[in-house]
Short mmCIF file of the C-alpha atoms (twelve columns), coordinates in Angstrom:
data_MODEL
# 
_entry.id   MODEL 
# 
loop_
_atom_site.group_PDB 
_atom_site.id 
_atom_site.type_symbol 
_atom_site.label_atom_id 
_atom_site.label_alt_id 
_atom_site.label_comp_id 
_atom_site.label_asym_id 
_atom_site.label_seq_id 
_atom_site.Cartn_x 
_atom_site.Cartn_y 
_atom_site.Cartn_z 
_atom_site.pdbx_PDB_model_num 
ATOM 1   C CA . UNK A 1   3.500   39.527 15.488  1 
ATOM 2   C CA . UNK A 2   4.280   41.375 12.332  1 
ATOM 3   C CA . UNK A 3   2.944   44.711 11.051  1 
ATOM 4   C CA . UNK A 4   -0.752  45.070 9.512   1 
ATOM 5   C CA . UNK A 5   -1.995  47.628 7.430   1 
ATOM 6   C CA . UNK A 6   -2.693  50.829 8.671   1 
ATOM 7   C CA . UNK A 7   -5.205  51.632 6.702   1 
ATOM 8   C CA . UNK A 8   -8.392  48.826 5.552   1 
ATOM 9   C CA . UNK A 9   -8.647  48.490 1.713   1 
ATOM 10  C CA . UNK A 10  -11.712 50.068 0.838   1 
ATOM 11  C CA . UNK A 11  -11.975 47.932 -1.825  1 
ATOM 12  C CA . UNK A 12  -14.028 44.513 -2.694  1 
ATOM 13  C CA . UNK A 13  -12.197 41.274 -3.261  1 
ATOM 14  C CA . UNK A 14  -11.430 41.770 -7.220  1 
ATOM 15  C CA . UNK A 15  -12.756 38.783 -9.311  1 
ATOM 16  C CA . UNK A 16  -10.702 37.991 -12.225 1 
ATOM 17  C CA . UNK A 17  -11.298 35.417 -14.724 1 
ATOM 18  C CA . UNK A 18  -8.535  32.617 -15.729 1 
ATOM 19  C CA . UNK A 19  -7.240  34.343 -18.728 1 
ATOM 20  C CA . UNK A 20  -7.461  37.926 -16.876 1 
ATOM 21  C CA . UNK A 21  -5.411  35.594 -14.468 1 
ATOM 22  C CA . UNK A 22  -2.692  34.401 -16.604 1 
ATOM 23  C CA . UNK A 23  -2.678  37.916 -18.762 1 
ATOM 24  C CA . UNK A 24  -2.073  39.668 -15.510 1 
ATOM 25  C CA . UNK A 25  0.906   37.116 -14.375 1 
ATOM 26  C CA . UNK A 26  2.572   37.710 -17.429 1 
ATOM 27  C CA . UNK A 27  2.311   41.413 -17.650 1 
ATOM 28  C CA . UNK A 28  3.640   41.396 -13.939 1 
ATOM 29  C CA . UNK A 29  7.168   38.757 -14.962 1 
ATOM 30  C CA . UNK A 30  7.730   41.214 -17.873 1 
ATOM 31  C CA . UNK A 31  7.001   44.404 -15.928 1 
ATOM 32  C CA . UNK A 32  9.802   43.003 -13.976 1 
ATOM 33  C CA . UNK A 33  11.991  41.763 -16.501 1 
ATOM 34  C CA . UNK A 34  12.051  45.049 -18.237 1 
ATOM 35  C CA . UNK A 35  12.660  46.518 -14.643 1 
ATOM 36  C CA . UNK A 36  15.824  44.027 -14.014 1 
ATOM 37  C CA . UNK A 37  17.346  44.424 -17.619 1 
ATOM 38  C CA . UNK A 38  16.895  48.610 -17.257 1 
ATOM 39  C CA . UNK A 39  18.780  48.410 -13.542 1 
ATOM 40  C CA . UNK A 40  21.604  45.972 -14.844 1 
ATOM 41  C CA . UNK A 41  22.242  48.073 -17.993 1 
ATOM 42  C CA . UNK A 42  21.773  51.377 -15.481 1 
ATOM 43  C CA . UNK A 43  24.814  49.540 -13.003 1 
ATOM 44  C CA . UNK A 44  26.818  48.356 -16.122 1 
ATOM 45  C CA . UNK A 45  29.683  50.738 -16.254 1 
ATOM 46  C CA . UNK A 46  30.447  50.237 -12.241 1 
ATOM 47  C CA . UNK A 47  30.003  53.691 -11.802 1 
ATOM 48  C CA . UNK A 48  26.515  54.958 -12.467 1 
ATOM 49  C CA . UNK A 49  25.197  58.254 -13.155 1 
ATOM 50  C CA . UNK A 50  21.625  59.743 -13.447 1 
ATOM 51  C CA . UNK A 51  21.472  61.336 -16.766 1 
ATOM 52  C CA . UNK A 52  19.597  64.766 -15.033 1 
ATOM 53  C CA . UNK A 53  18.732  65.869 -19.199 1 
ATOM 54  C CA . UNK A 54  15.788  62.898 -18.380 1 
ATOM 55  C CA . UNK A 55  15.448  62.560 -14.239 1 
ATOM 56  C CA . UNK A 56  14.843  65.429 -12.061 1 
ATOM 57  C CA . UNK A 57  16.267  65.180 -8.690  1 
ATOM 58  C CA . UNK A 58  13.391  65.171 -5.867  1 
ATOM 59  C CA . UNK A 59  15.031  64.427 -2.587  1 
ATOM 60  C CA . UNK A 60  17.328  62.213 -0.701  1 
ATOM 61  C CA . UNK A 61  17.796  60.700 2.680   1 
ATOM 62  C CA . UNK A 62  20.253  58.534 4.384   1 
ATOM 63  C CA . UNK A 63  22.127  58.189 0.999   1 
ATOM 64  C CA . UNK A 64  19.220  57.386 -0.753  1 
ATOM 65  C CA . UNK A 65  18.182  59.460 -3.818  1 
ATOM 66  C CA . UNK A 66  14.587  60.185 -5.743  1 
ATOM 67  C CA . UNK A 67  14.500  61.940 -8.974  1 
ATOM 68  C CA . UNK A 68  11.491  62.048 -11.060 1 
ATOM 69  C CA . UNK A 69  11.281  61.190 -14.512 1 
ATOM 70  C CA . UNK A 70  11.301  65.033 -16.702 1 
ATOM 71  C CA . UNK A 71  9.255   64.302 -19.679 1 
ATOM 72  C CA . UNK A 72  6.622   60.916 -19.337 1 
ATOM 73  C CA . UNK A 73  5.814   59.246 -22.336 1 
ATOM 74  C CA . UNK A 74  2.717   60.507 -24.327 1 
ATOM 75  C CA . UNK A 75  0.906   57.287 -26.342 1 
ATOM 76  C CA . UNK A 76  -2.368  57.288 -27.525 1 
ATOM 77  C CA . UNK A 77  -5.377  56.456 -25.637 1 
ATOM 78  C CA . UNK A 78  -8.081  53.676 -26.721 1 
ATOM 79  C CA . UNK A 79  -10.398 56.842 -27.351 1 
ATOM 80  C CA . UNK A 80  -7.582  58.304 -30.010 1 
ATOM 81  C CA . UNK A 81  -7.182  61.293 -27.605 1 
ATOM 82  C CA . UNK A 82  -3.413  61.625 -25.841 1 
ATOM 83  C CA . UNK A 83  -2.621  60.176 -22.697 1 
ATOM 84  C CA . UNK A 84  0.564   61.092 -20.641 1 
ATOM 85  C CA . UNK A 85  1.716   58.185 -18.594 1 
ATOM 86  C CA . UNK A 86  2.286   58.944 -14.873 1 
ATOM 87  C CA . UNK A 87  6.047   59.771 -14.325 1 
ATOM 88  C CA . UNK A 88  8.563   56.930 -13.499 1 
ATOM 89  C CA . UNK A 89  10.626  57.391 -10.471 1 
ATOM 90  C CA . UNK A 90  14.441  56.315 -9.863  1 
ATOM 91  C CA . UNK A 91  15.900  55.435 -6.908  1 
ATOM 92  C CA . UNK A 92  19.492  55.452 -6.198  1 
ATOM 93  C CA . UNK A 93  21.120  53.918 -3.027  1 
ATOM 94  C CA . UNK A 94  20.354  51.606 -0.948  1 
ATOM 95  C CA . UNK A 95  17.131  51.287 1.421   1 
ATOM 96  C CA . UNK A 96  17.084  48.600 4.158   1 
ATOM 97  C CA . UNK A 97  13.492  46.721 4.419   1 
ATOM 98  C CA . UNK A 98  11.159  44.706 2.932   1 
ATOM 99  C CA . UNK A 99  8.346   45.366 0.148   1 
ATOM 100 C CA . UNK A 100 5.936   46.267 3.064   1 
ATOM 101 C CA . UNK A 101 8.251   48.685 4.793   1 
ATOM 102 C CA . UNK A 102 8.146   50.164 1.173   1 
ATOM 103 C CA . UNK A 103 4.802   50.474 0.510   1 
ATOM 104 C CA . UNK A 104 3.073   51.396 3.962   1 
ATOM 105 C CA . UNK A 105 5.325   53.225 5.826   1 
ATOM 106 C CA . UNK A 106 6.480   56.617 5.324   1 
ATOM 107 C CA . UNK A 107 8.443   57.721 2.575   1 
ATOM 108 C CA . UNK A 108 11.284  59.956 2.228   1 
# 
């Protein structure tokens, strides 16, 4: 019997229609293109280090490290008023687990 969430979504079901469907599926394969093409160029050299001018170090565990992105990118809203983007995070090391262990179980 595997693990369940620990917490109910207090959310509805969300209805999307086909094109919100297919827009969303292709945001989400070049979300994680982007993601794959950043790590590879990021592990390129064989040797990789965290430029700490952009990523602030957070905390690490187990050989695992967090640092938070410094500066995150300002763009303009639909409104015309500034918007700052939540901060990326990077993770160095390696974590054993799956995507579940990741996303409801405590972090470091």
């Amino acid at each position: 019997m595997g693990k369940e969430r620990f917490i109910p979504s207090p959310f509805g079901e969300l209805i999307l229609s086909d094109a919100d469907k297919v827009a969303l599926k292709d945001f989400a394969y070049s979300f994680f293109e982007e993601q794959v093409a950043k790590y590879e160029e990021f592990i390129a050299d064989g040797c990789p280090k965290v430029n700490e001018q952009v990523w602030k170090y957070m905390k690490s565990k187990e050989g695992t490290r967090v640092y938070v992105e410094r500066n995150p990118i300002v763009r303009e809203a639909q409104m015309g008023s500034k918007a700052t983007d939540y901060p990326a995070l990077l993770m160095t090391g390696t974590t054993w687990g799956t995507v579940d262990d990741c996303m409801f179980e405590p972090t470091i």
